[in-house]
KENUFI-72553 format. One record per atom (N, C-alpha, C): atom name; residue number from 0; x, y, z; residue in three letters. Coordinates in Angstrom, 3 decimals, decimal comma, m for minus. Example, Ala and Ser with C-alpha at 12.3 -4.5 7.8 and 13.67 -1.06 7.14 Angstrom:
<vexse><atome>N</atome><num>0</num><X>13,190</X><Y>m5,690</Y><Z>7,800</Z><residu>ALA</residu></vexse>
<vexse><atome>CA</atome><num>0</num><X>12,300</X><Y>m4,500</Y><Z>7,800</Z><residu>ALA</residu></vexse>
<vexse><atome>C</atome><num>0</num><X>13,200</X><Y>m3,300</Y><Z>7,800</Z><residu>ALA</residu></vexse>
<vexse><atome>N</atome><num>1</num><X>12,850</X><Y>m2,250</Y><Z>7,080</Z><residu>SER</residu></vexse>
<vexse><atome>CA</atome><num>1</num><X>13,670</X><Y>m1,060</Y><Z>7,140</Z><residu>SER</residu></vexse>
<vexse><atome>C</atome><num>1</num><X>12,900</X><Y>0,030</Y><Z>7,870</Z><residu>SER</residu></vexse>
***
This chain:
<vexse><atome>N</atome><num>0</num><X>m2,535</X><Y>36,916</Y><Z>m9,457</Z><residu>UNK</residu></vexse>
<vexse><atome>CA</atome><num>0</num><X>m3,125</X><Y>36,296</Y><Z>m8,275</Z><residu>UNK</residu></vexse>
<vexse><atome>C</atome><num>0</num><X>m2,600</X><Y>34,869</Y><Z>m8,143</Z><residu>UNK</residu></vexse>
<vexse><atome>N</atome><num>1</num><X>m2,132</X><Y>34,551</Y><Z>m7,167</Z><residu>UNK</residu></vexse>
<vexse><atome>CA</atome><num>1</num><X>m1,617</X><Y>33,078</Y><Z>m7,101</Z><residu>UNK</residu></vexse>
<vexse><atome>C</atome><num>1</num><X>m2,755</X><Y>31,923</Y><Z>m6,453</Z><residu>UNK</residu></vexse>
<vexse><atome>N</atome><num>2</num><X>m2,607</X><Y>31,000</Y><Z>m7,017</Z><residu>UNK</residu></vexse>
<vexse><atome>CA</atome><num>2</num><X>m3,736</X><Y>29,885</Y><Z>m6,575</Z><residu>UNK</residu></vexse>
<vexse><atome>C</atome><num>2</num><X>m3,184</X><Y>28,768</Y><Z>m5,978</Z><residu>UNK</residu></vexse>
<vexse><atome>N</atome><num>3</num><X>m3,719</X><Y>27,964</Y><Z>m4,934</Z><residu>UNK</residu></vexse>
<vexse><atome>CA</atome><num>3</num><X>m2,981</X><Y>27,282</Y><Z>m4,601</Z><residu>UNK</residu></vexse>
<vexse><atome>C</atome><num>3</num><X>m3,585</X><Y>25,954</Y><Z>m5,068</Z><residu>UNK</residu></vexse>
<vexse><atome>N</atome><num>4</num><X>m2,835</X><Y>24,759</Y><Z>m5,591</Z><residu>UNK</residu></vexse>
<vexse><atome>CA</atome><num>4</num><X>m3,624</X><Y>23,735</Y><Z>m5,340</Z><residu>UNK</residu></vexse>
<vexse><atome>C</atome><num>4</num><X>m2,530</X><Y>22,642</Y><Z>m4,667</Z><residu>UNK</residu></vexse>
<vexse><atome>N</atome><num>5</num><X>m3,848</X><Y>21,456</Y><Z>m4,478</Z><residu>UNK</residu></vexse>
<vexse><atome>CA</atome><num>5</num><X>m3,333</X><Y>20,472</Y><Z>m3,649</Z><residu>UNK</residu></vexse>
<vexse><atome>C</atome><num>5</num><X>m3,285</X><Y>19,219</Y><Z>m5,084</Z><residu>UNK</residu></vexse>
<vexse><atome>N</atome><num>6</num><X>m1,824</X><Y>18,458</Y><Z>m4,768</Z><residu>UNK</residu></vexse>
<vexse><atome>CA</atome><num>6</num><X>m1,801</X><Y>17,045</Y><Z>m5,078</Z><residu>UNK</residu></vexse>
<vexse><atome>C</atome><num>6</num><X>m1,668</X><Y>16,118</Y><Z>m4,607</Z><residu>UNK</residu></vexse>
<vexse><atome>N</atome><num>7</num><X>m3,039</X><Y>15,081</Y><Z>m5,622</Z><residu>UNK</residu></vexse>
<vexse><atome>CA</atome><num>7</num><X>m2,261</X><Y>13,502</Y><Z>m4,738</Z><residu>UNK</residu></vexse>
<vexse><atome>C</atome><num>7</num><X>m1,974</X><Y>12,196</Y><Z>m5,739</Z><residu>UNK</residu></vexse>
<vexse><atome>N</atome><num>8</num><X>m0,901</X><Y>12,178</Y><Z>m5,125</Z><residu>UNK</residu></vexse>
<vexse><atome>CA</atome><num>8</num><X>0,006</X><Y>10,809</Y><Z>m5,898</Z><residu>UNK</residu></vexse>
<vexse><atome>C</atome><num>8</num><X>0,145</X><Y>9,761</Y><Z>m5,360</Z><residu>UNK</residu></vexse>
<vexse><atome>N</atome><num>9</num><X>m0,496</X><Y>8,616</Y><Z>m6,028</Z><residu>UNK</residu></vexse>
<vexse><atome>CA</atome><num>9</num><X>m0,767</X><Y>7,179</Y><Z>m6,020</Z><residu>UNK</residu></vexse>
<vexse><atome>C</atome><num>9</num><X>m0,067</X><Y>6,515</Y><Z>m6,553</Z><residu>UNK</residu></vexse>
<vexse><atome>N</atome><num>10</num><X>1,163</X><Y>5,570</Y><Z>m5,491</Z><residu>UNK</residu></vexse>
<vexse><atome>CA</atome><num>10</num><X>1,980</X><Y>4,713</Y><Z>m6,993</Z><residu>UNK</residu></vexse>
<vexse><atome>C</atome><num>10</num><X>1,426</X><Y>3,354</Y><Z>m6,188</Z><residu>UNK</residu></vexse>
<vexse><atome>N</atome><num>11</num><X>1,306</X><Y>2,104</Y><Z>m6,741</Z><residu>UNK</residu></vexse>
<vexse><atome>CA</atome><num>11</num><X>1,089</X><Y>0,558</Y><Z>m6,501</Z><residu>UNK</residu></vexse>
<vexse><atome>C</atome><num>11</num><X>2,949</X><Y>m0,154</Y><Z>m7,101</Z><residu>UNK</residu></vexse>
<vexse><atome>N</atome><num>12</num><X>2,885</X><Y>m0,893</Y><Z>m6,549</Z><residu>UNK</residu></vexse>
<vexse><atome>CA</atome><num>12</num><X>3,800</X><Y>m1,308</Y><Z>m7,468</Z><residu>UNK</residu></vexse>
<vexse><atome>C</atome><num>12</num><X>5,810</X><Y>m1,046</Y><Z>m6,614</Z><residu>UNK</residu></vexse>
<vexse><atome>N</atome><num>13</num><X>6,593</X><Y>m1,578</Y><Z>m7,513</Z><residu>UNK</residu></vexse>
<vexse><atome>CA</atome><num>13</num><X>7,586</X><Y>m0,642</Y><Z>m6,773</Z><residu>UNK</residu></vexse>
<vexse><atome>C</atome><num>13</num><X>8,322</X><Y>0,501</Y><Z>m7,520</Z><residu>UNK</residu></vexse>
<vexse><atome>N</atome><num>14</num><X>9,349</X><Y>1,249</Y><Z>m7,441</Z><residu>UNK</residu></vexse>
<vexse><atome>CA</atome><num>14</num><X>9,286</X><Y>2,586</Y><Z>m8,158</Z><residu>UNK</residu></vexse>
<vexse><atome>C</atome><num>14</num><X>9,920</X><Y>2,067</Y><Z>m9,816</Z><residu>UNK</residu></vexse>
<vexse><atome>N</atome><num>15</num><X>10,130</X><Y>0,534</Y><Z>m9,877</Z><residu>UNK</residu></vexse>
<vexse><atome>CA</atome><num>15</num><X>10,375</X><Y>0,611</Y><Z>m11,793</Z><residu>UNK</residu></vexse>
<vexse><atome>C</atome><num>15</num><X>10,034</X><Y>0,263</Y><Z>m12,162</Z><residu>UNK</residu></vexse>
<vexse><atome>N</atome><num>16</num><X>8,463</X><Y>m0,916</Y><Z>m11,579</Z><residu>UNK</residu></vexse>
<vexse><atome>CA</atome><num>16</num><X>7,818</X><Y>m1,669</Y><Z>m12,235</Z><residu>UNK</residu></vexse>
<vexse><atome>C</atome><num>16</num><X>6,147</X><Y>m0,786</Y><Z>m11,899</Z><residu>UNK</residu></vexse>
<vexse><atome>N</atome><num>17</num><X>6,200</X><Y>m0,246</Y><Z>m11,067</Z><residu>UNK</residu></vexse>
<vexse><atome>CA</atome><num>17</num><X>4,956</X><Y>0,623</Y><Z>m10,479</Z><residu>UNK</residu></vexse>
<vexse><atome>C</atome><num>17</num><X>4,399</X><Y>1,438</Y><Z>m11,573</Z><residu>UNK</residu></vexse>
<vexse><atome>N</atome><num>18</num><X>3,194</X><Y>1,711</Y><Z>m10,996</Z><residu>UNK</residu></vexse>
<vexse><atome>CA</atome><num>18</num><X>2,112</X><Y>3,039</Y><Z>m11,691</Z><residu>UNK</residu></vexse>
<vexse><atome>C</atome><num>18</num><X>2,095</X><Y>3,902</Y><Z>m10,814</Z><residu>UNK</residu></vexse>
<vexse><atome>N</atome><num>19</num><X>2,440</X><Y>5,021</Y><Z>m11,306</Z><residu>UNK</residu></vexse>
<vexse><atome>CA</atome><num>19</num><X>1,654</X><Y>6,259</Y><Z>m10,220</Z><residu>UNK</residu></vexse>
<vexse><atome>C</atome><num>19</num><X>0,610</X><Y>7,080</Y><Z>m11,384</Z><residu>UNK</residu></vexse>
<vexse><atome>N</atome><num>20</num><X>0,045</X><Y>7,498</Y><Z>m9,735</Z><residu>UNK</residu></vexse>
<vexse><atome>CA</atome><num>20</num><X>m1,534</X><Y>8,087</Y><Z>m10,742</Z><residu>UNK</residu></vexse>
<vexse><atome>C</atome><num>20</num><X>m1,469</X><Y>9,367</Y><Z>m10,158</Z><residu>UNK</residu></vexse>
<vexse><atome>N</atome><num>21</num><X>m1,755</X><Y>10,771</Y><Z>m10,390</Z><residu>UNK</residu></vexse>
<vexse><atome>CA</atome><num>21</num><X>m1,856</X><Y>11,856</Y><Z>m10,140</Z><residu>UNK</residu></vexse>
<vexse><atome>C</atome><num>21</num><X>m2,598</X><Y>13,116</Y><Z>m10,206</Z><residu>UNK</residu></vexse>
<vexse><atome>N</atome><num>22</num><X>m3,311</X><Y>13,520</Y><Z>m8,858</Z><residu>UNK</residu></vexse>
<vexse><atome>CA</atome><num>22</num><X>m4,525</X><Y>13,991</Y><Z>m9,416</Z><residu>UNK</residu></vexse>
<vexse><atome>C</atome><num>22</num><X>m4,678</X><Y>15,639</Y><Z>m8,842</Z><residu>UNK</residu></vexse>
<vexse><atome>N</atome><num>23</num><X>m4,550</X><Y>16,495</Y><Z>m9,183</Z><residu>UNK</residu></vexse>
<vexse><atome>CA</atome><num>23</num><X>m4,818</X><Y>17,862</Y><Z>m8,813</Z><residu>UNK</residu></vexse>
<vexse><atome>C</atome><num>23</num><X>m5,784</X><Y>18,460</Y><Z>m8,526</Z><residu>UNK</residu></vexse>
<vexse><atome>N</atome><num>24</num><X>m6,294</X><Y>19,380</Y><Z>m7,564</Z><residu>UNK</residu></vexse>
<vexse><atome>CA</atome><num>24</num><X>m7,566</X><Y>20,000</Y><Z>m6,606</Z><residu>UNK</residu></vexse>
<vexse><atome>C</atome><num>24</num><X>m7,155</X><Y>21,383</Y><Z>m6,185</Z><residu>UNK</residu></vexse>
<vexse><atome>N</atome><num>25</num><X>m7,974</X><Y>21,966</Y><Z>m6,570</Z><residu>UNK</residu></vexse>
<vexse><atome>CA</atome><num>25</num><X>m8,379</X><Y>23,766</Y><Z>m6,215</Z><residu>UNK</residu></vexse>
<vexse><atome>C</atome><num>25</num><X>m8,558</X><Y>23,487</Y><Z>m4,793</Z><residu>UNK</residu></vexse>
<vexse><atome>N</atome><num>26</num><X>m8,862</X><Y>22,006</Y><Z>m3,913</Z><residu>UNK</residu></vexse>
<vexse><atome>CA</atome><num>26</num><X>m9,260</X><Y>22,733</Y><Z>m2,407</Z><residu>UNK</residu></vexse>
<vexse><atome>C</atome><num>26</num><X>m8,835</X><Y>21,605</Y><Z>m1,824</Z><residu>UNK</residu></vexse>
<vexse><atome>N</atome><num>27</num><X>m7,934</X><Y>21,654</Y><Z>m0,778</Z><residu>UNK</residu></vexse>
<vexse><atome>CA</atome><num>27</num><X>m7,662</X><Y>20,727</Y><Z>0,128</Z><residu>UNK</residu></vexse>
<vexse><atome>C</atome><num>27</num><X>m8,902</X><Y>19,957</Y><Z>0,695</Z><residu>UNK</residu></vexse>
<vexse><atome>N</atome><num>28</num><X>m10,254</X><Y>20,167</Y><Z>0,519</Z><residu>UNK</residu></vexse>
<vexse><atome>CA</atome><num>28</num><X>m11,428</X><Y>19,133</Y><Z>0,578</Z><residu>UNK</residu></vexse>
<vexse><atome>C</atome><num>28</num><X>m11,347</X><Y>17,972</Y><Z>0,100</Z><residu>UNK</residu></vexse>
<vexse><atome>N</atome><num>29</num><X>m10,814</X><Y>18,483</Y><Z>m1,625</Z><residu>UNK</residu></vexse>
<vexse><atome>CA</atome><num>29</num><X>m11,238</X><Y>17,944</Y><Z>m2,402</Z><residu>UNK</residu></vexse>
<vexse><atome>C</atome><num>29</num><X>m10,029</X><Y>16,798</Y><Z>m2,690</Z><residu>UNK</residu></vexse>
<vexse><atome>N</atome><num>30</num><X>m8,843</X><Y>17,118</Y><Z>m2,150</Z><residu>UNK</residu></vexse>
<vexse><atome>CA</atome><num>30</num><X>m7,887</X><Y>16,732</Y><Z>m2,188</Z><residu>UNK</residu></vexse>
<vexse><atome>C</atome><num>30</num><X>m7,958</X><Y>15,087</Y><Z>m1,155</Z><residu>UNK</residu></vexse>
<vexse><atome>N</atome><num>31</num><X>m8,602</X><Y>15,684</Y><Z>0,410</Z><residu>UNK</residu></vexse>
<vexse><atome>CA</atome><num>31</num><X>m8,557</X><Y>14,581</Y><Z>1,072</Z><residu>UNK</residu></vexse>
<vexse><atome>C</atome><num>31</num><X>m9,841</X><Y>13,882</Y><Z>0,685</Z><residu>UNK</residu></vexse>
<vexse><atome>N</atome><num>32</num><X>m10,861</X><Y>13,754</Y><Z>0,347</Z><residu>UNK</residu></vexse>
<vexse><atome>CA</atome><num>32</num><X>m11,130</X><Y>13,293</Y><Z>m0,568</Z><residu>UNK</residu></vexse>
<vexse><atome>C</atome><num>32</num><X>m11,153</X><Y>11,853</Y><Z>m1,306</Z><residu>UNK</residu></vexse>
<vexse><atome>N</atome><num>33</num><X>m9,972</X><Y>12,354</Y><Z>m2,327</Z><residu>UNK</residu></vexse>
<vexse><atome>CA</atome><num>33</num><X>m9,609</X><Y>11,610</Y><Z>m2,825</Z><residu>UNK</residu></vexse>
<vexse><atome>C</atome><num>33</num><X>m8,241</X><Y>10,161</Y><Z>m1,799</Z><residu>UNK</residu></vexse>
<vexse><atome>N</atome><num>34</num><X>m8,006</X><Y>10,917</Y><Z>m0,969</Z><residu>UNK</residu></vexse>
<vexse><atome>CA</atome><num>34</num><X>m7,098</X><Y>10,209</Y><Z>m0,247</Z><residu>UNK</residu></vexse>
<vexse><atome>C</atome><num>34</num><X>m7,711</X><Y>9,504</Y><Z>0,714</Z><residu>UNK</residu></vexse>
<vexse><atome>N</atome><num>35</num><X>m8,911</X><Y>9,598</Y><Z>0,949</Z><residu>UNK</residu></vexse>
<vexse><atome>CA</atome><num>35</num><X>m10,141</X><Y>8,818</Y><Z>1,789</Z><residu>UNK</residu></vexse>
<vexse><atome>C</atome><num>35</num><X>m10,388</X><Y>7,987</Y><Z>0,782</Z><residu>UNK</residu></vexse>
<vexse><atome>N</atome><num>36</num><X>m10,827</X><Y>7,958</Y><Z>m0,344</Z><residu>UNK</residu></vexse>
<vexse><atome>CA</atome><num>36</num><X>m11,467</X><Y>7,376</Y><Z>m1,500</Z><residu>UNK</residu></vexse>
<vexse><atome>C</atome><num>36</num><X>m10,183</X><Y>6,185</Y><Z>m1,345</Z><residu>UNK</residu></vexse>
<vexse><atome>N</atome><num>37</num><X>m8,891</X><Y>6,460</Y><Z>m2,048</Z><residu>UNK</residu></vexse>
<vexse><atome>CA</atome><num>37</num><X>m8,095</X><Y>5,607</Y><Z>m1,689</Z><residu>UNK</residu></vexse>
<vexse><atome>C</atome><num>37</num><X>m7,800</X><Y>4,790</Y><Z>m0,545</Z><residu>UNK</residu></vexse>
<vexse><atome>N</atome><num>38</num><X>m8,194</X><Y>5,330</Y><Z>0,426</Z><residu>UNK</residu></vexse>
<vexse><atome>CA</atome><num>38</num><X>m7,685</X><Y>4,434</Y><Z>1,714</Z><residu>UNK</residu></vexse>
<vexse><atome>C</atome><num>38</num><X>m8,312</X><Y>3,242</Y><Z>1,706</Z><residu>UNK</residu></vexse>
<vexse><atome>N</atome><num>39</num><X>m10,359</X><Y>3,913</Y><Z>1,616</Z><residu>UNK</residu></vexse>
<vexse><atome>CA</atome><num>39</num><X>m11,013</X><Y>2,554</Y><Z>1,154</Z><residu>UNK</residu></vexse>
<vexse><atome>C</atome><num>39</num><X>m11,420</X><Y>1,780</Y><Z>0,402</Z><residu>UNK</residu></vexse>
<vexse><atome>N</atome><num>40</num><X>m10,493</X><Y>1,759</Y><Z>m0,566</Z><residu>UNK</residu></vexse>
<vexse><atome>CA</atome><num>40</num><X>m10,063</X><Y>1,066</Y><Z>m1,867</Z><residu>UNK</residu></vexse>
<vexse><atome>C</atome><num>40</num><X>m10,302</X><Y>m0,062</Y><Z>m1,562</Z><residu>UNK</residu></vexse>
<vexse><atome>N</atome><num>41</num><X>m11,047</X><Y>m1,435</Y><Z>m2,396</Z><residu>UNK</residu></vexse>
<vexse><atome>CA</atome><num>41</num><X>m11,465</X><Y>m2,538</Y><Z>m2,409</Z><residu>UNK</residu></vexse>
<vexse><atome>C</atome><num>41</num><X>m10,300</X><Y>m3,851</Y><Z>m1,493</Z><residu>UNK</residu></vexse>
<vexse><atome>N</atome><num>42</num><X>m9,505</X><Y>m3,329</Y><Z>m2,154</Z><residu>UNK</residu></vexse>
<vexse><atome>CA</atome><num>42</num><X>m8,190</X><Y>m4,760</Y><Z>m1,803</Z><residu>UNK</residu></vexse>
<vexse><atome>C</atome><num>42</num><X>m7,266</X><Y>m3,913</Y><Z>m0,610</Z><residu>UNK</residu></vexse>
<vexse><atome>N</atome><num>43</num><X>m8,381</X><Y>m4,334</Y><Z>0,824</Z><residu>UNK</residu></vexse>
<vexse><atome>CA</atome><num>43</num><X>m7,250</X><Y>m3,740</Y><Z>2,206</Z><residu>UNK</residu></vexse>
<vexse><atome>C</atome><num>43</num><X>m5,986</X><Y>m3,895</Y><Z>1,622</Z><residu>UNK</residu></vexse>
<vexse><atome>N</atome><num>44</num><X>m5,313</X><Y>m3,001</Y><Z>2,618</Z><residu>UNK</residu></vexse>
<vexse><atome>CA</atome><num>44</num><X>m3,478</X><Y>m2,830</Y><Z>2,102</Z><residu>UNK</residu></vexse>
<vexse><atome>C</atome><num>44</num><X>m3,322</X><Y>m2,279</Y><Z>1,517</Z><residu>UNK</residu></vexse>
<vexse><atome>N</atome><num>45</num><X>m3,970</X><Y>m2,399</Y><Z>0,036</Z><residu>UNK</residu></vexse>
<vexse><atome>CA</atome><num>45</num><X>m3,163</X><Y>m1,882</Y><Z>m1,081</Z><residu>UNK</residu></vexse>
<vexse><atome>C</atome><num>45</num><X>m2,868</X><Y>m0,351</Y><Z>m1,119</Z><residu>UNK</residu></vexse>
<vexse><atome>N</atome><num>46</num><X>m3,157</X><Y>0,122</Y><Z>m0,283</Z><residu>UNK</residu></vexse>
<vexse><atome>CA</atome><num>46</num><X>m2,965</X><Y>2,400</Y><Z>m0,344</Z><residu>UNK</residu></vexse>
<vexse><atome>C</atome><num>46</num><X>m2,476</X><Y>2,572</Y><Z>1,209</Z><residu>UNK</residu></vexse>
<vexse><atome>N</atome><num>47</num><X>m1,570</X><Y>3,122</Y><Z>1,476</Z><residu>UNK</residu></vexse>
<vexse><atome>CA</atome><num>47</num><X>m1,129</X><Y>3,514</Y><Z>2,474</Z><residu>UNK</residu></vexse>
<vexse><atome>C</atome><num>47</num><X>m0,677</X><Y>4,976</Y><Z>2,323</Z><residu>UNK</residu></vexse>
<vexse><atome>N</atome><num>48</num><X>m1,316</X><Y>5,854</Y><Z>3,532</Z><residu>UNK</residu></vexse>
<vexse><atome>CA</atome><num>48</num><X>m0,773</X><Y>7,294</Y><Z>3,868</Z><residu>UNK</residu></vexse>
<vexse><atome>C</atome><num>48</num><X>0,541</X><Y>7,557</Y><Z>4,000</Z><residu>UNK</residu></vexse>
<vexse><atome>N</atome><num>49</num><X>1,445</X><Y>8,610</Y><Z>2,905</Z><residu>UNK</residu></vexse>
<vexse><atome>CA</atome><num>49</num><X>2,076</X><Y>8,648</Y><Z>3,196</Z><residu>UNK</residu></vexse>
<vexse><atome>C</atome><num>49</num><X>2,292</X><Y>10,465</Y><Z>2,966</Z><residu>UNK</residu></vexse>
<vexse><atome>N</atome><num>50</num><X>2,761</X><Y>11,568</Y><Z>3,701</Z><residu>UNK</residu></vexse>
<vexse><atome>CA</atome><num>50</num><X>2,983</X><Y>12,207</Y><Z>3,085</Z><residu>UNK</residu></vexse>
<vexse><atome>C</atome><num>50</num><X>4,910</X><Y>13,231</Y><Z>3,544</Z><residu>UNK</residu></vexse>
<vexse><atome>N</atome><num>51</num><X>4,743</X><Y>13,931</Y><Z>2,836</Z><residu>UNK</residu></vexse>
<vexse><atome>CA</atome><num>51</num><X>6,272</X><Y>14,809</Y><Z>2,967</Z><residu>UNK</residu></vexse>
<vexse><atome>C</atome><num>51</num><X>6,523</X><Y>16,005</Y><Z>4,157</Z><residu>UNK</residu></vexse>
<vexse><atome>N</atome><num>52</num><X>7,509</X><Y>15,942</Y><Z>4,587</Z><residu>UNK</residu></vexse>
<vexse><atome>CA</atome><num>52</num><X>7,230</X><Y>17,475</Y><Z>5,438</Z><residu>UNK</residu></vexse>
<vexse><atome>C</atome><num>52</num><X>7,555</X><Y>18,080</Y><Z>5,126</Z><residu>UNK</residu></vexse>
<vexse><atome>N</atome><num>53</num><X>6,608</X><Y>19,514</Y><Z>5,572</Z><residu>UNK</residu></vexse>
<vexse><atome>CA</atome><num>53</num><X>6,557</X><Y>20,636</Y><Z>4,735</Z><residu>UNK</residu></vexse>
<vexse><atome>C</atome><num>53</num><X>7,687</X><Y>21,659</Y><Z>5,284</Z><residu>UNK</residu></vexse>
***
């Protein structure tokens, strides 16, 4: 049976001095979510939407 999940990846920083953080979800709920959670992250700016096309 195949499962699908959703990820979301958080980097700060730039890509050689940066952190990325990475977090996996059984349900695209749970997924945006977390990408809401980030948006309203304490220090405006710091998280911006970005995602890939599918």
């Amino acid at each position: 049976m195949r499962q699908t999940q959703w990820k979301v990846i958080a980097r700060t920083g730039d890509s050689e001095s940066g952190t990325t953080l990475r977090w996996e979800f059984d349900s695209q709920a749970e997924a945006q979510d977390m990408v809401e959670r980030l948006l309203r992250a304490p220090s405006p700016g710091s998280w911006r939407e970005h995602s890939t096309p599918e």
